[in-house]
Rosetta silent file (secondary structure, phi, psi, omega in degrees, C-alpha in Angstrom):
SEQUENCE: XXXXXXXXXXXXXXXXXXXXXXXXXXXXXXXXXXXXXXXXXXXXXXXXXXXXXXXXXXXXXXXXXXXXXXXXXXXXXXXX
SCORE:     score description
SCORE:     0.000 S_00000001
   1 L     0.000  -40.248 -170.138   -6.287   -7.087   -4.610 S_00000001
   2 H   -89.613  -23.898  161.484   -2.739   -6.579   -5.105 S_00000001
   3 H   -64.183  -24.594  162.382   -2.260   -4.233   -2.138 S_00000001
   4 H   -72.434  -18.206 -161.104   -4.045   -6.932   -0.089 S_00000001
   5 H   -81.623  -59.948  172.288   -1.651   -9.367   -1.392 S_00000001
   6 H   -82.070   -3.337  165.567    1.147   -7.242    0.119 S_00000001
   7 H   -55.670  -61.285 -154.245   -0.612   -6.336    3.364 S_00000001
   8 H   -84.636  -12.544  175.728   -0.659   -9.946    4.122 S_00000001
   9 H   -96.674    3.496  161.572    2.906  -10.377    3.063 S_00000001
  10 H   -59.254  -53.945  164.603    3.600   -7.563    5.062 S_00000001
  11 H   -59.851  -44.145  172.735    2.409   -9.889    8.384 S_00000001
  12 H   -51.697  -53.835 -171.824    4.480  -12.509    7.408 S_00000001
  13 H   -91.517  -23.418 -174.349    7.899  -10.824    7.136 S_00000001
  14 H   -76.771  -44.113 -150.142    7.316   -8.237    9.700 S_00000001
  15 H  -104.757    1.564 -175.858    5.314  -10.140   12.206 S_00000001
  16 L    87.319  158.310 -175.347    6.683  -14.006   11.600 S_00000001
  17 L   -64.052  -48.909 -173.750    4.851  -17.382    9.541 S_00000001
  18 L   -68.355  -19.326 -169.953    3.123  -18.096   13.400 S_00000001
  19 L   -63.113  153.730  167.017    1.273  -14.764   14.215 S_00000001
  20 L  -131.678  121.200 -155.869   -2.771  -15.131   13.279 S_00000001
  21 L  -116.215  115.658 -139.750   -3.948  -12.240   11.893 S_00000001
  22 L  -125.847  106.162  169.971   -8.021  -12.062   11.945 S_00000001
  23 L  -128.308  166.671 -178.153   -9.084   -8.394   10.900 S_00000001
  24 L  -108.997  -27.414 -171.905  -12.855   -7.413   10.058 S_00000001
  25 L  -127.375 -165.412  174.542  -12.043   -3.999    8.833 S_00000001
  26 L  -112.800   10.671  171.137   -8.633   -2.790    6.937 S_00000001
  27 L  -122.085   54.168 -160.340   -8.601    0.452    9.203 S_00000001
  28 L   -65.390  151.033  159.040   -7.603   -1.337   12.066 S_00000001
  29 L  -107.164  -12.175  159.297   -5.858    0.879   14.875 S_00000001
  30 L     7.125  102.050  151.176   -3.710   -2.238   15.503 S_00000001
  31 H     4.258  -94.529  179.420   -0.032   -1.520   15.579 S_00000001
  32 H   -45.313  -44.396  159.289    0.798   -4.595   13.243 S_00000001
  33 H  -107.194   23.279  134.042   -1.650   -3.978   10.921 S_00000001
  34 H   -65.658  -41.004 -175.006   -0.578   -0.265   10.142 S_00000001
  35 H   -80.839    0.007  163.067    2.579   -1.319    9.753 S_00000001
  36 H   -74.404  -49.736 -178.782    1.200   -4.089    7.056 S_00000001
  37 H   -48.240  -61.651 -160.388   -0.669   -1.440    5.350 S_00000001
  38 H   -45.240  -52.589 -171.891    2.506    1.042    5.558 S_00000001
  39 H   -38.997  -41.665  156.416    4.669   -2.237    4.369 S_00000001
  40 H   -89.556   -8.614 -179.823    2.534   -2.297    1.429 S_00000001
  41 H   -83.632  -15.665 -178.440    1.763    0.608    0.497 S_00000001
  42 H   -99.468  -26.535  169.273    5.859    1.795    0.503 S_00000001
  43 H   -39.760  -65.196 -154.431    6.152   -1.770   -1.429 S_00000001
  44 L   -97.697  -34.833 -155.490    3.813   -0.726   -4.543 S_00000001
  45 L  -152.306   71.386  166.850    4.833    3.203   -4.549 S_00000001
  46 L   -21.762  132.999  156.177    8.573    3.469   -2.995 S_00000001
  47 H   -40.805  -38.032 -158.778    8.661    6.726   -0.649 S_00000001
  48 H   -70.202   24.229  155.222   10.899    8.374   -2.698 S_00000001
  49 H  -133.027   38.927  165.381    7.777    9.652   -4.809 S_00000001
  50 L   -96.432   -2.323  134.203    5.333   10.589   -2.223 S_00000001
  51 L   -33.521  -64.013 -162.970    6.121   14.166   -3.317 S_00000001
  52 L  -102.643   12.955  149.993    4.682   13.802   -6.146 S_00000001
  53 L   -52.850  -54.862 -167.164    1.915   11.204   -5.080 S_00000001
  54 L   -65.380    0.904 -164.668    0.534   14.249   -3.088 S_00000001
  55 L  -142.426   27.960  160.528    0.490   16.512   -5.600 S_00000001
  56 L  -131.531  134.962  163.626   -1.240   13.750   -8.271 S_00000001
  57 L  -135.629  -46.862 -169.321   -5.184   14.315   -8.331 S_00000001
  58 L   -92.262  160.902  178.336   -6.544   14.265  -11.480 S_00000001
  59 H   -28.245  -51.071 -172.578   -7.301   10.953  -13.623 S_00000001
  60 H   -62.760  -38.300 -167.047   -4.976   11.804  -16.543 S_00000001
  61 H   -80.274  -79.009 -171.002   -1.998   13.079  -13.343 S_00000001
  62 H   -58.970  -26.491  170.767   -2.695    9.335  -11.881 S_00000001
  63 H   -75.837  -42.014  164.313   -2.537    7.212  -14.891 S_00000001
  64 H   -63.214  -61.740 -169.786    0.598    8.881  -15.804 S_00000001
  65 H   -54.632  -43.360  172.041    1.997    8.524  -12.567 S_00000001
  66 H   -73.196  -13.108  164.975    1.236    4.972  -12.489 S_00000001
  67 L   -80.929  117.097  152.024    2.544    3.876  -15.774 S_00000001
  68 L  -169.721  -51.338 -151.623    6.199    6.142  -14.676 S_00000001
  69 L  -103.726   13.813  175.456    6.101    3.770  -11.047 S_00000001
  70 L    42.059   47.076  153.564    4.987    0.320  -13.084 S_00000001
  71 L  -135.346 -162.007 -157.421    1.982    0.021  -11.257 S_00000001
  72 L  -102.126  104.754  174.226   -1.863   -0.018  -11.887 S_00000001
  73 H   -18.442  -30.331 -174.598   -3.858    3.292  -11.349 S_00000001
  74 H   -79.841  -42.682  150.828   -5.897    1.836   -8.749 S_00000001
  75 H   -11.166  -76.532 -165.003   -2.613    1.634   -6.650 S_00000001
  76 H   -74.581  -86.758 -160.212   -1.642    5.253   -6.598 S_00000001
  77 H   -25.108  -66.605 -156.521   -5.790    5.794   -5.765 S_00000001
  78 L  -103.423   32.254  148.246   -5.578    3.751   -2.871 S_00000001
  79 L   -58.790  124.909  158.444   -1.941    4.917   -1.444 S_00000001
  80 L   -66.835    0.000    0.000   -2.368    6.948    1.621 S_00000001
């Protein structure tokens, strides 16, 4: 929910208040909404720790990471 939250505020500041943004799936090859995704997904988990995103797999390695980055476990799971 909260990665959708910044997806869509990801259209707004990248793409302007007027754009209409209609999608049916979230793995659009669209330009604009990769770059909503990327916008939120670097939003919720700054780059500077996708080092060590890539190198968290298990549950206990993800829970930890996400209390360290103040976000919600389901986050770092659904980070590319």
């Amino acid at each position: 929910m909260l990665k959708r939250v910044f997806h869509e505020l990801g259209h707004i500041l990248l793409h302007g208040k007027r754009g209409q943004f209609i999608e049916d799936d979230l793995s659009s090859e669209d330009p604009k909404e990769q770059e909503a995704d990327r916008f939120a997904a670097e939003t919720l988990v700054p780059p500077r720790y996708a080092t060590e995103l890539s190198s968290t797999k298990s549950l206990a390695a993800i829970e930890d990471f996400a209390r360290r980055v103040s976000v919600a476990p389901g986050i770092v799971v659904g980070r590319p």
